[in-house]
C-alpha positions as CSV (number, residue, x, y, z in Angstrom):
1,X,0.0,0.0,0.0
2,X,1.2,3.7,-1.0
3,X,2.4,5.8,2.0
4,X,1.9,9.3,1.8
5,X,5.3,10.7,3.1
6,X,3.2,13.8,4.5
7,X,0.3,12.0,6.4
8,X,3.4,9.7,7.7
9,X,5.3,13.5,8.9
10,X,2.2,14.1,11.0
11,X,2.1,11.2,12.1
12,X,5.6,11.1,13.6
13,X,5.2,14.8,14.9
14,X,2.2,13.7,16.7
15,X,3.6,10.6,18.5
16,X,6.4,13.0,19.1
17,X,3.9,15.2,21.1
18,X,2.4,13.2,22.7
19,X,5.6,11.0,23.7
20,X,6.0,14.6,25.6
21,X,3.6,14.5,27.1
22,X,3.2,11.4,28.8
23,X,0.0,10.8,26.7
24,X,-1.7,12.5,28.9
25,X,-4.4,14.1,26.8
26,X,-4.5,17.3,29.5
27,X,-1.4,17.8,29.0
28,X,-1.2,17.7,25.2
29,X,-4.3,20.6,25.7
30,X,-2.4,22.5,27.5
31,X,0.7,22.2,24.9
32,X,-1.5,23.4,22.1
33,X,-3.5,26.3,23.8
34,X,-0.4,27.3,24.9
35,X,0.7,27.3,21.4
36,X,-2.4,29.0,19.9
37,X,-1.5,31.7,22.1
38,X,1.9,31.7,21.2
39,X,0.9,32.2,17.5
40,X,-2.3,34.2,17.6
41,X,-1.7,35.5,14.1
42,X,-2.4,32.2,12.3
43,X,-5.3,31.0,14.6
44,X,-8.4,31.3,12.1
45,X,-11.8,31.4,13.4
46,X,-14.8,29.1,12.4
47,X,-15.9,32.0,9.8
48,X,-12.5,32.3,8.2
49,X,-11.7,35.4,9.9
50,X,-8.0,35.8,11.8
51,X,-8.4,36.2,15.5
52,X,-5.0,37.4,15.7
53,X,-3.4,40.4,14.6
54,X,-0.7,39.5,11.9
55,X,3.0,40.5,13.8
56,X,1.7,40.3,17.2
């Protein structure tokens, strides 16, 4: 069966993360609201629309 190398890269990021964090699902939560906050700028809302401001 044909691997896509992409879908395998996420893959292995996300085992990465969660390796992290214990696999503790609260924890991995916390990692990416953190993150979010981190990177407001490319955080895109439900109706398309940036939350962030770009450069902040």
């Amino acid at each position: 069966m044909w691997k896509d190398p992409i879908v395998e890269e996420i893959h292995t990021i996300r085992e990465k993360i969660a390796l992290e964090c214990n696999y503790d699902l609260k924890q991995i939560i916390a990692r990416l609201k953190k993150k979010e906050k981190e990177h407001m700028d490319r955080v895109v809302h439900q109706t398309g629309q940036r939350i962030g401001k770009k450069g902040a």
